[in-house]
Every structure is written in structure tokens, then in C-alpha cells.
FILO-50680 format. One record per residue (C-alpha): residue in one letter; x, y, z; residue number from 1. Coordinates in pm, 1 decimal. Layout:
<guros>
[A; [X; Y; Z]; NUM]
...
</guros>
This chain:
<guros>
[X; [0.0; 0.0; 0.0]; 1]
[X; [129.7; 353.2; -58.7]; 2]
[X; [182.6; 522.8; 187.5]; 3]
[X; [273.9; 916.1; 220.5]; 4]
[X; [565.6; 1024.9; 453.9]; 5]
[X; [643.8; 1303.0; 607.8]; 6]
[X; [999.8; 1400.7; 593.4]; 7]
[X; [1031.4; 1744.5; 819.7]; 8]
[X; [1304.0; 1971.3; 747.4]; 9]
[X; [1619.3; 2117.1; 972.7]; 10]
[X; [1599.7; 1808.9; 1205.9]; 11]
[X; [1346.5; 1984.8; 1426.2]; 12]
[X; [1173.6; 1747.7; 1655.0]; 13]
[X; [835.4; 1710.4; 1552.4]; 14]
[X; [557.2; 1812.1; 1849.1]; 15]
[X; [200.2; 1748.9; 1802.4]; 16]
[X; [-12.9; 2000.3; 1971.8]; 17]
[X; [-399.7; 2064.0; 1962.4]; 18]
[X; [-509.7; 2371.2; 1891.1]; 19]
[X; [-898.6; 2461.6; 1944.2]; 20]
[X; [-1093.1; 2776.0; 1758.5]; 21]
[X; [-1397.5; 2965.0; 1720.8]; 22]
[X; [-1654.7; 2895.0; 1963.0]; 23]
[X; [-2064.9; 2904.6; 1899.7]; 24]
[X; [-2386.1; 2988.6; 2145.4]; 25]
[X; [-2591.8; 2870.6; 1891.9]; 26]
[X; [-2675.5; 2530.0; 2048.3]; 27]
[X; [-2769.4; 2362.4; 1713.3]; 28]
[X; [-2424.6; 2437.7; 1569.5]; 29]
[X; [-2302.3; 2345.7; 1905.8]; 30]
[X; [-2348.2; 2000.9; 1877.3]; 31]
[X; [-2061.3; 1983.8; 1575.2]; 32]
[X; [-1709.1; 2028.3; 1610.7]; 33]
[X; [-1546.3; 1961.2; 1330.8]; 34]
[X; [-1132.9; 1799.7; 1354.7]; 35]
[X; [-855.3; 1830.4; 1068.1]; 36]
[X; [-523.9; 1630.9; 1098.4]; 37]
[X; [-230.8; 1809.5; 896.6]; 38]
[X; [88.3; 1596.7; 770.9]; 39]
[X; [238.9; 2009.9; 807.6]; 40]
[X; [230.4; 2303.1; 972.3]; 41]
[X; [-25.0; 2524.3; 924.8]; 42]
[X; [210.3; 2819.9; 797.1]; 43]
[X; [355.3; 2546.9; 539.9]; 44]
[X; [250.6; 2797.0; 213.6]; 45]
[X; [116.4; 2513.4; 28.8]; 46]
[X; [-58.6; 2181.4; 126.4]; 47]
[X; [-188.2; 2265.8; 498.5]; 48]
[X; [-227.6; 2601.8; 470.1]; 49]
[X; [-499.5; 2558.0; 199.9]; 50]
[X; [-674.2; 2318.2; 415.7]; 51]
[X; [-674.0; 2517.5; 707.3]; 52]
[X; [-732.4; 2879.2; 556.7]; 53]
[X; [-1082.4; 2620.7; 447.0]; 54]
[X; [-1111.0; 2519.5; 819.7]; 55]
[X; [-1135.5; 2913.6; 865.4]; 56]
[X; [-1344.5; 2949.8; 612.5]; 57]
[X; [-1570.4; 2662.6; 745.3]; 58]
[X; [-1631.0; 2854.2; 1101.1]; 59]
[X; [-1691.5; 3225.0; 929.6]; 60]
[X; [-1969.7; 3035.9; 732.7]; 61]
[X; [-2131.8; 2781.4; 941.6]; 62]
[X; [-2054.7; 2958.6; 1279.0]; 63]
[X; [-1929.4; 2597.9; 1433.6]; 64]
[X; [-1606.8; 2519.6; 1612.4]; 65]
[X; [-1339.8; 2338.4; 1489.3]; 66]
[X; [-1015.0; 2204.5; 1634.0]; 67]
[X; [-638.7; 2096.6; 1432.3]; 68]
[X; [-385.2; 1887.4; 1495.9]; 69]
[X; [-72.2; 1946.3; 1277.7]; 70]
[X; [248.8; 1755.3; 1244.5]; 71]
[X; [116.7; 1439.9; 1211.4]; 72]
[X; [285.3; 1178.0; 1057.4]; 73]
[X; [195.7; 925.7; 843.2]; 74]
[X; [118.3; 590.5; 1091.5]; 75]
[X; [-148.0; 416.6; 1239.4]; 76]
[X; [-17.9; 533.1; 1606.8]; 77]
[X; [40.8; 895.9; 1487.1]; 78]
[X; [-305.9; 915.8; 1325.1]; 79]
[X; [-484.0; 747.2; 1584.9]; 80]
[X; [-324.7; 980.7; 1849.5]; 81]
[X; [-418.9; 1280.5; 1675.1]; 82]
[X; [-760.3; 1131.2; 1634.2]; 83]
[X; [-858.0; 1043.7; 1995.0]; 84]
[X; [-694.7; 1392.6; 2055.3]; 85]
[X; [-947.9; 1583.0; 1878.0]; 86]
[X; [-1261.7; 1350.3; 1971.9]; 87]
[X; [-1142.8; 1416.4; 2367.1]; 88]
[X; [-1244.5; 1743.4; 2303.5]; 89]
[X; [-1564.3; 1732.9; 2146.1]; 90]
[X; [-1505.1; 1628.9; 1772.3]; 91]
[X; [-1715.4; 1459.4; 1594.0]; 92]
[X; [-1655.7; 1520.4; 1203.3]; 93]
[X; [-1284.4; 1422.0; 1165.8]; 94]
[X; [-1117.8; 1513.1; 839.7]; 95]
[X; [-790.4; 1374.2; 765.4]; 96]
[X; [-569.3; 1537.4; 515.6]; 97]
[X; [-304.3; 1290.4; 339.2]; 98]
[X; [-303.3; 1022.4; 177.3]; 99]
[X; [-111.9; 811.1; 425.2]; 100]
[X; [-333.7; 880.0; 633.5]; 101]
[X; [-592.6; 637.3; 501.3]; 102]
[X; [-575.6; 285.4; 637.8]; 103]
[X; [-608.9; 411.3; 997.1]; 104]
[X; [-884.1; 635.2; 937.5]; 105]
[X; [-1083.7; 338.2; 804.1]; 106]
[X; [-996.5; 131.3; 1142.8]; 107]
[X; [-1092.0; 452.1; 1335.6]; 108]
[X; [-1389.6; 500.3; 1157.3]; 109]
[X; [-1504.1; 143.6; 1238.9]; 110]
[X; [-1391.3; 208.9; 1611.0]; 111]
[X; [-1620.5; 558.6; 1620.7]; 112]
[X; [-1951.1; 401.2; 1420.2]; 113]
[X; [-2136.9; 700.2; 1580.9]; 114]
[X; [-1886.4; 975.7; 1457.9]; 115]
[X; [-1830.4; 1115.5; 1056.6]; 116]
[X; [-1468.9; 1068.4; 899.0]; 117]
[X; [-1357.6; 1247.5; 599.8]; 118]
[X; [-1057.1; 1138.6; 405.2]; 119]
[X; [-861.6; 1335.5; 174.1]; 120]
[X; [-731.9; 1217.4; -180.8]; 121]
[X; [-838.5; 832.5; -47.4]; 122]
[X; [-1016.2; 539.4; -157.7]; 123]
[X; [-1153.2; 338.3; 112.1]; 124]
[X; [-1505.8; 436.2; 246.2]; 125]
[X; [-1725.8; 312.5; 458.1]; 126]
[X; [-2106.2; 397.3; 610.4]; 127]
[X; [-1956.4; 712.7; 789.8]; 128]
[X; [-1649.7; 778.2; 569.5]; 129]
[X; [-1618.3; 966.3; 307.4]; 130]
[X; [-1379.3; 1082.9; 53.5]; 131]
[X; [-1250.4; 1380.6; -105.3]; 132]
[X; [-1007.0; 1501.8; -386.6]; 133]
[X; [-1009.7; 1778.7; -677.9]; 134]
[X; [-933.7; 1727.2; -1059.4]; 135]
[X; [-619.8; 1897.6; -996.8]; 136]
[X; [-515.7; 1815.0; -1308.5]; 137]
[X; [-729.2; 2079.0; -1480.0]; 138]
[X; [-538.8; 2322.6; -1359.4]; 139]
[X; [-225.0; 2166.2; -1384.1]; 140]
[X; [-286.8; 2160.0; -1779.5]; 141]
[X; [-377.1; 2513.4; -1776.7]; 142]
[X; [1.8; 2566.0; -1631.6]; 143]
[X; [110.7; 2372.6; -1875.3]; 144]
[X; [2.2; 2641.7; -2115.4]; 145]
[X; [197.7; 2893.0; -1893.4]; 146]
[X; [530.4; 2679.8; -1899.3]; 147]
[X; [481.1; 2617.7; -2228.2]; 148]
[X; [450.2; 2953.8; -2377.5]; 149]
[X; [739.2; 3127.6; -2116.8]; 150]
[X; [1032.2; 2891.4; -2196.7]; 151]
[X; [1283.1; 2962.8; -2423.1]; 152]
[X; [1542.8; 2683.2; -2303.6]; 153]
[X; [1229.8; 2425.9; -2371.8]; 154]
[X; [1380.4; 2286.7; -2058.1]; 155]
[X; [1108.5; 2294.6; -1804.7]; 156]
[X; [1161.6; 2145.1; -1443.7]; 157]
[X; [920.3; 1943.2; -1249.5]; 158]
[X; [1028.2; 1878.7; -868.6]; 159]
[X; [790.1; 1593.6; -781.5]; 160]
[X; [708.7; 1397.7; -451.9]; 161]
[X; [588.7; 1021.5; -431.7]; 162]
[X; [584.1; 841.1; -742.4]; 163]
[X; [222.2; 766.2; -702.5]; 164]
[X; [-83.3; 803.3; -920.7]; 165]
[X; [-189.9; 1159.8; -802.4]; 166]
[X; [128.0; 1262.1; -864.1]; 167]
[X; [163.3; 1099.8; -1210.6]; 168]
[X; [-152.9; 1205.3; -1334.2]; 169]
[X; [-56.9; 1595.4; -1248.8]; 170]
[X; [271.0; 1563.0; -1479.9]; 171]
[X; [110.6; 1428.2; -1698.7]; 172]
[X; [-190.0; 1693.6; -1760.5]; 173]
[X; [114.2; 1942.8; -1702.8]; 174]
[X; [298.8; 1809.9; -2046.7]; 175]
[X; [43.2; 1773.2; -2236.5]; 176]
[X; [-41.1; 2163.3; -2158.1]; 177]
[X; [290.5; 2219.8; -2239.5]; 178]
[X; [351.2; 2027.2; -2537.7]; 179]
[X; [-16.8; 2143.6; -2680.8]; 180]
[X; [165.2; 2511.0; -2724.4]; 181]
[X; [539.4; 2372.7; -2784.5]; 182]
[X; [538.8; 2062.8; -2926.9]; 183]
[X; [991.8; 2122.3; -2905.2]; 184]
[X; [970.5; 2146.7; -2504.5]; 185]
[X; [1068.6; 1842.9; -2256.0]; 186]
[X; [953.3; 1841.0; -1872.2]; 187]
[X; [1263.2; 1650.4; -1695.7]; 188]
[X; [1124.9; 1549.1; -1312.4]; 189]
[X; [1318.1; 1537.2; -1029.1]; 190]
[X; [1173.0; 1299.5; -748.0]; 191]
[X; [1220.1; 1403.4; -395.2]; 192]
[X; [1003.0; 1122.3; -225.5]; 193]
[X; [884.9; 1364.5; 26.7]; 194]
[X; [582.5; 1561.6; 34.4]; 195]
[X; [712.1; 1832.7; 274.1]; 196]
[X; [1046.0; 1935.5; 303.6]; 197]
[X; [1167.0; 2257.1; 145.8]; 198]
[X; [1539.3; 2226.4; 143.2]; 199]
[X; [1498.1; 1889.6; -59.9]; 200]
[X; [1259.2; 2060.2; -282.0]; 201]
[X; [1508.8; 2365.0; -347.9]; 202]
[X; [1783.8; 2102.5; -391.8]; 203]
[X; [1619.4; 1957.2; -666.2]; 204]
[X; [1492.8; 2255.7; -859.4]; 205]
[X; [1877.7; 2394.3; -836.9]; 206]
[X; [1962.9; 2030.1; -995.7]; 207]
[X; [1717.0; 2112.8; -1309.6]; 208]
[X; [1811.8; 2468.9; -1331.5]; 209]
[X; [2143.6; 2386.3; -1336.0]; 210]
[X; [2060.0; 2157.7; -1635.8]; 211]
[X; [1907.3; 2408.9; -1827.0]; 212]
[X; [1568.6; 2446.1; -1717.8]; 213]
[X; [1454.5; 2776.7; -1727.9]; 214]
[X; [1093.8; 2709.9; -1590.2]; 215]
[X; [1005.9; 2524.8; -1251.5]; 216]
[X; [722.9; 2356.9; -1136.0]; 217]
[X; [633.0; 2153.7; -818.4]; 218]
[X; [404.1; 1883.7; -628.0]; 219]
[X; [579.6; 1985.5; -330.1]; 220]
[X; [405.5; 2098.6; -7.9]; 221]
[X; [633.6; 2389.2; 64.5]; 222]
[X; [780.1; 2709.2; -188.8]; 223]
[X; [1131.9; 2582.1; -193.8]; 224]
[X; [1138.2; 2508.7; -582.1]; 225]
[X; [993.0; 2895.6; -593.4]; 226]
[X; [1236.3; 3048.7; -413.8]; 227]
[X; [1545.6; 2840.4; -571.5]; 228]
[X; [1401.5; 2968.2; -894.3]; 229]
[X; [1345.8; 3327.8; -802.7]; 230]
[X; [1759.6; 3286.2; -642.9]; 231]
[X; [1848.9; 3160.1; -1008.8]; 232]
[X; [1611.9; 3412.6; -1190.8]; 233]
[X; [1415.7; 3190.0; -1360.0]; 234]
[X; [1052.1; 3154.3; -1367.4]; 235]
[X; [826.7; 2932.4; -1136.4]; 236]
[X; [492.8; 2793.6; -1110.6]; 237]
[X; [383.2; 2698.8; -753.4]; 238]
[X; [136.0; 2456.9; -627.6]; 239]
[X; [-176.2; 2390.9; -401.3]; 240]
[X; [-149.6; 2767.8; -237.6]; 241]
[X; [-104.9; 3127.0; -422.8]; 242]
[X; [265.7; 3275.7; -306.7]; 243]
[X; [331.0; 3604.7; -493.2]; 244]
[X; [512.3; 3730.1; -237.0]; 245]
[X; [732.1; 3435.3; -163.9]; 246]
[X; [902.9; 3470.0; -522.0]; 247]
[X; [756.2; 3788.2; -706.2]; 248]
[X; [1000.9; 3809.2; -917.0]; 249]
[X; [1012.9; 3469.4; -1061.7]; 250]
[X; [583.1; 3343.4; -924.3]; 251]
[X; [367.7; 3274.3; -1232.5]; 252]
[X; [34.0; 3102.4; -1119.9]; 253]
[X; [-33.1; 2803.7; -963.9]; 254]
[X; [-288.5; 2519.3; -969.0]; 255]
[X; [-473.6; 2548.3; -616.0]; 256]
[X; [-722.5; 2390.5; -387.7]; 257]
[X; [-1050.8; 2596.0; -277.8]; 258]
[X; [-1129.7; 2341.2; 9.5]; 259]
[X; [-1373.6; 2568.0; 146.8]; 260]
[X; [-1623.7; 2441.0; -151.9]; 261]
[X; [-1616.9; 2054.2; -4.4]; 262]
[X; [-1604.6; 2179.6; 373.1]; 263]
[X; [-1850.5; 2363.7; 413.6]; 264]
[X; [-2133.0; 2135.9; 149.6]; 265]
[X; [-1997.2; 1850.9; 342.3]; 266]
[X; [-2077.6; 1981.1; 723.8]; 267]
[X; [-2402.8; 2177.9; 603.1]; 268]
[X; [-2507.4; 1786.4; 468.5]; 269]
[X; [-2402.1; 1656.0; 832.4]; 270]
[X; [-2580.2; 1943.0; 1039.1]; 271]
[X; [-2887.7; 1907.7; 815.9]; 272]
[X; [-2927.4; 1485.7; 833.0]; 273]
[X; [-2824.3; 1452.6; 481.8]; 274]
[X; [-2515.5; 1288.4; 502.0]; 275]
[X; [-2453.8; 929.2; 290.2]; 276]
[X; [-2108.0; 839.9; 216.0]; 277]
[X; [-1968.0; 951.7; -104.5]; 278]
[X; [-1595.1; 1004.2; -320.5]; 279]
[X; [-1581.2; 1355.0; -373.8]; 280]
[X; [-1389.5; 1447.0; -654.3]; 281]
[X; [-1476.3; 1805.6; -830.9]; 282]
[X; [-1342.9; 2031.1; -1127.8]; 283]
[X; [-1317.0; 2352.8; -1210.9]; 284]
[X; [-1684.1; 2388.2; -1219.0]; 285]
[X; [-1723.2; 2334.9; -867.3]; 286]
[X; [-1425.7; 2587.2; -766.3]; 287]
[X; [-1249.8; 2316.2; -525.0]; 288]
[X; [-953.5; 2343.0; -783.5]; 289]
[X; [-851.3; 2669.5; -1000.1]; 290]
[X; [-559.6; 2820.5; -1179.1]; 291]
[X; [-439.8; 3099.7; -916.3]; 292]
[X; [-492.4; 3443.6; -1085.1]; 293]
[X; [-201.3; 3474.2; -1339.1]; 294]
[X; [111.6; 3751.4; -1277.2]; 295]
[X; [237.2; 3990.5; -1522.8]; 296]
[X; [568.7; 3751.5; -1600.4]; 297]
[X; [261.0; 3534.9; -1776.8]; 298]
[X; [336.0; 3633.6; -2169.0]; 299]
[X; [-25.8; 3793.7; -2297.1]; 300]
[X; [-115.9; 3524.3; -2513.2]; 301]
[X; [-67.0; 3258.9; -2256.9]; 302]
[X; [-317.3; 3447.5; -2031.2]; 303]
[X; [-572.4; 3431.7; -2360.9]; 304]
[X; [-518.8; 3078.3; -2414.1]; 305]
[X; [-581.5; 2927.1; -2088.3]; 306]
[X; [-867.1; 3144.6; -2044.9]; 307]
[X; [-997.8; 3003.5; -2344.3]; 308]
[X; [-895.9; 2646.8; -2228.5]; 309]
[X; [-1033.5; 2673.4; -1902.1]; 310]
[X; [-1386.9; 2786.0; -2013.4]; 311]
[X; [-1332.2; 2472.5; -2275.4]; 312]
[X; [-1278.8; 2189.7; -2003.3]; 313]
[X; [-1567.0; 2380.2; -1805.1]; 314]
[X; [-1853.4; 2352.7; -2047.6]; 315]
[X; [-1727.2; 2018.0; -2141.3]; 316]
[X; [-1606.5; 2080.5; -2499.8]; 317]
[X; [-1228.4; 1976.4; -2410.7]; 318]
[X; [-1153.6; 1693.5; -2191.0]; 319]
[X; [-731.1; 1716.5; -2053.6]; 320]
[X; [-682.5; 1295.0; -2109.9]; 321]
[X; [-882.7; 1266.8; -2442.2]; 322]
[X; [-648.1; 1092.3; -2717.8]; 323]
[X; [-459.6; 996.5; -2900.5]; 324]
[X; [-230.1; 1017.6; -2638.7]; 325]
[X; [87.3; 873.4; -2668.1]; 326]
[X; [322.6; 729.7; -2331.7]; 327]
[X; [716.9; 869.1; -2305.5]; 328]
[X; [790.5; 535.6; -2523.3]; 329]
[X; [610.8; 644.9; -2815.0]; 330]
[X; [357.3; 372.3; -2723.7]; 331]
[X; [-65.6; 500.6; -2825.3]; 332]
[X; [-207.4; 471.2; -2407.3]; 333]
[X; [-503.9; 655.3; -2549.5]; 334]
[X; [-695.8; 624.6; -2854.2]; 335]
[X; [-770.4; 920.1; -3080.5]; 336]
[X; [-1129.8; 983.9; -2955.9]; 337]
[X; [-1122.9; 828.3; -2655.0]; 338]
[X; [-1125.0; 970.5; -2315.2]; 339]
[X; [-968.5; 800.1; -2023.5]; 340]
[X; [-1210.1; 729.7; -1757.8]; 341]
[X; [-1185.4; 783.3; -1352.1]; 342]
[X; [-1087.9; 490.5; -1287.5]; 343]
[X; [-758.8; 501.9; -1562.5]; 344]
[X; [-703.5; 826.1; -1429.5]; 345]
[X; [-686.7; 730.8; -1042.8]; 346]
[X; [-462.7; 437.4; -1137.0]; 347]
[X; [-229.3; 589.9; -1388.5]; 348]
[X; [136.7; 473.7; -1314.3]; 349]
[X; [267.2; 599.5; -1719.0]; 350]
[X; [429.2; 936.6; -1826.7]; 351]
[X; [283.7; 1062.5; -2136.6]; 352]
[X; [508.1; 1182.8; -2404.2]; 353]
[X; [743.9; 1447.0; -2316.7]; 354]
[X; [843.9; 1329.6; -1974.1]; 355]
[X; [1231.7; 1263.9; -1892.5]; 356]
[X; [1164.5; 1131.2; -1522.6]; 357]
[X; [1523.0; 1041.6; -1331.5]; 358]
</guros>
């Protein structure tokens, strides 16, 4: 089973602690708290941060308490800790955030029959657990456009994290963005088998500029690649959280999470009785997942053509994995007028053409 880990940087000793927010009087909302594990911390600038400016979100709009636990690592006695942390004090909607987190939030949720579990980017469900994820990968392709259009090396970095299907599947709607606008250009990944750890990540965007790349991208959890690109003054495209200030003078755009969408539906369906068990897993449409607003390092007619894409894959007239698409071996994986379904999609484990992966 794949399992995400959390590598921490500057050998800091990692201390869970329980932080609780935003008290009600309105007795209704009072019997809901609602719980978030984070594999970060919440000032991470990507991954956590988007969850918990949602949590935020969640108690401006619902008026109901909620309670974190950050740091967490990814194993059953980590989880479960941070679990029976946040039910001790009054939680009962958990929502766990990584994908390692998975196996013991089905045991937990089988433990708790009487409480709601949410799982993020998961697969496993049960009466009272849920799943969530975004079609990341719609925005991804519309920074493909981006990387596409602004390199003139046709070198274009990609500092990845687990070699696992989510990750896969985001290169791979990345390229074919890229390739779409500049059929010449190559996206060479750089693995740092670590979702959060920004010295690793800056290591390895330094490695692909050094080799030429004059545009980086990420599925990192923290701005390193940004900043290692803004130190080499080359241009960047970040990932799950918008950082203009962290890099403005090499900060593009960046495929994000609006997690407030699925939060707050998700609670208002518990408070109201409505709840059934479900995998979440929204578009653009929906507004879980967008293309951050684009800077003014974005050439003009990149800005015109993912506008134009984006309103494309939102009324349906242009689907990202729609063939013929061909795998990094010159192999046909998709047929010309065929689209890859869900299922392909959540289980993709190929690089489409274009992809140099070391």
C-alpha cells in the first residue's frame, strides 16, 4: 500500500499540539465540532495552509467550532493519536488530510460508528467515511500552457514527490499543456520522495536549473522550488497555495485547492441529516480546484489561451486525457477519440510523451 511520509526539514523534533478555535452559542451548531489532521504546519505555504485557511473558512460560514492537529505523521499510532486527541475534546466530524493517512482512518472510523470521517485524496469508504479530492489536473494543464509559452530553453523542471498516481496524473496533464503550445519542449522530473520538506525541494529545482531548465514547477508541499528559482532568476509555477510574495520576481500562477467548496457542502449535509457516504472528486466547475490568478511575467497570449482552455474543459467541450495520447515510449495509451475514464485516471502509473523522469 502507498503510503505518504512526512519528511520534516532542519531536524526539528516534531511536536504534536492541539489547537482549538472559534466557539458558537448557537446550540444547534453546538453540537458539531469539526477535527482536521495536517501531515504540516499550518504556515507550510502550500498543502496545509490551503486546508486550514478552508477550516477558517468553514467557522466564518457555518458559525461551528473546529479544532487541528498538525504535524502528524503518516502511521497508524500517529493518526490514531491525533484522532482520539481531537474527539477528547468534542469532535465529531474528523477530516484527515493525506493520503497516508488512510488505512487508519478506516480502522478509526469502524472504532467511532457514531462519529463522521472524511478522508482526503483516499479510496476506502465506509457507512460514515467519506472521501474527497479535486481534478487537480485541470489546472495543472492550464500551467502547462503557462510553462509552455514562457520557456525559451524548452527545458522545463518538475520537482515531484511520491511516485504515485496523483502525482503521475498531475505531470502528466502538465505536459500535455505544455507540449499542446510547444510541441519542441521536454519536462525533466526530479523525485524528492517527500511531500514536505523545502530544502529537498530547493535542492532539486537547483539540480534542473542547473541543467538548463529555465521554468520550474512543483508537487511539493512547501515554496522551496519557488524560491530556488526566483535565487536563479528563472521563472516558477507553484502549487496547491497562491505565493506572490514568496518569489515575485520569478511566481507565475499556480494550480490550487478551494477546500472551502467541499467543507462547508460537506458539514451543512451533516448538520442538516443529509449525510450518505460519497468520493468527492470536483473540477473547475465546482471551484475546489482553479488556476491561481495569473502575474504579469505570464506572456499575454498565454493568459488568452488558458482562459480560453479553461472555459473549454468547463462547459465540457475539451476533456485534458482525451487521445490519441501517446506514453514517453512512443507507445498510443489513449486512442484518438477516446477519453480516459476515472478509474484510468486514479490508477495511472505511465508518463505521457514528453516526460524525462530520473
Amino acid at each position: 500500500m502507498k503510503k505518504r511520509v512526512l519528511a520534516m526539514v532542519l531536524g526539528l523534533t516534531m511536536l504534536v499540539s492541539i489547537f482549538a478555535v472559534g466557539c458558537t452559542k448557537d446550540e444547534a451548531k453546538a453540537d458539531f465540532k469539526a477535527g482536521f489532521v495536517y501531515i504540516g504546519p499550518t504556515n507550510d505555504n502550500g498543502w496545509t495552509t490551503a486546508h486550514d485557511v478552508a477550516r477558517l473558512e468553514l467557522e466564518k460560514q457555518l458559525g461551528i467550532e473546529t479544532a487541528y492537529v498538525e504535524l502528524v505523521a503518516e502511521d497508524e499510532a500517529a493518526v490514531k493519536d491525533a484522532v482520539t486527541n481531537l474527539i477528547d475534546v468534542g469532535c465529531n466530524i474528523i477530516f484527515t488530510t493525506s493520503f497516508g493517512y488512510m488505512e487508519p482512518t478506516v480502522a478509526l472510523a469502524a472504532e467511532y460508528p457514531d462519529l463522521y470521517f472524511l478522508h482526503c485524496s483516499g479510496y476506502m469508504m465506509s457507512e460514515n467515511l467519506g472521501t474527497y479530492f479535486g481534478r487537480i489536473y485541470e489546472p495543472r494543464f492550464l500551467s502547462g500552457i503557462v510553462a509552455g509559452m514562457k520557456t525559451t530553453s524548452n527545458e522545463i523542471g518538475y520537482v515531484a514527490a511520491m511516485n504515485i498516481p496523483e502525482v503521475v496524473r498531475g505531470i502528466n496533464a502538465f505536459t500535455l499543456g505544455v507540449k499542446m503550445v510547444n510541441p519542441d519542449a521536454t519536462v525533466n522530473v526530479r523525485w524528492t520522495n517527500t511531500w514536505i520538506d523545502p530544502a529537498k525541494a530547493k535542492e532539486a529545482a537547483e539540480a534542473l536549473l542547473a541543467e538548463g531548465c529555465d521554468v520550474i514547477t512543483q508537487h511539493q508541499d512547501s515554496p522551496g522550488p519557488l524560491i530556488a528559482a526566483e535565487e536563479k532568476g528563472a521563472f516558477a509555477i507553484g502549487y496547491d497555495y497562491p505565493l506572490t510574495d514568496v518569489a515575485p520576481g520569478s511566481y507565475m500562477t499556480a494550480p490550487v485547492f478551494n477546500w472551502s467548496v467541499y467543507y462547508v457542502d460537506i458539514v451543512k449535509q451533516i448538520m442538516d441529516g443529509k449525510f450518505v457516504s460519497a468520493s468527492y472528486w470536483e473540477g473547475l466547475n465546482s471551484g475546489v480546484v482553479a488556476l491561481a490568478p495569473m502575474t504579469d511575467l505570464v506572456p499575454a497570449e498565454a493568459k488568452t489561451l488558458v482562459n480560453e482552455y479553461e472555459a473549454k474543459i468547463k462547459d465540457g467541450s475539451f476533456f485534458v486525457f482525451e487521445g490519441e495520447i501517446k506514453d514517453n515510449t512512443g507507445a498510443v495509451k489513449v486512442p484518438a477519440g477516446t477519453k480516459m475514464t476515472d478509474g484510468e485516471m486514479l490508477s495511472m502509473d505511465w508518463f505521457v510523451e514528453g516526460v524525462k523522469s530520473n
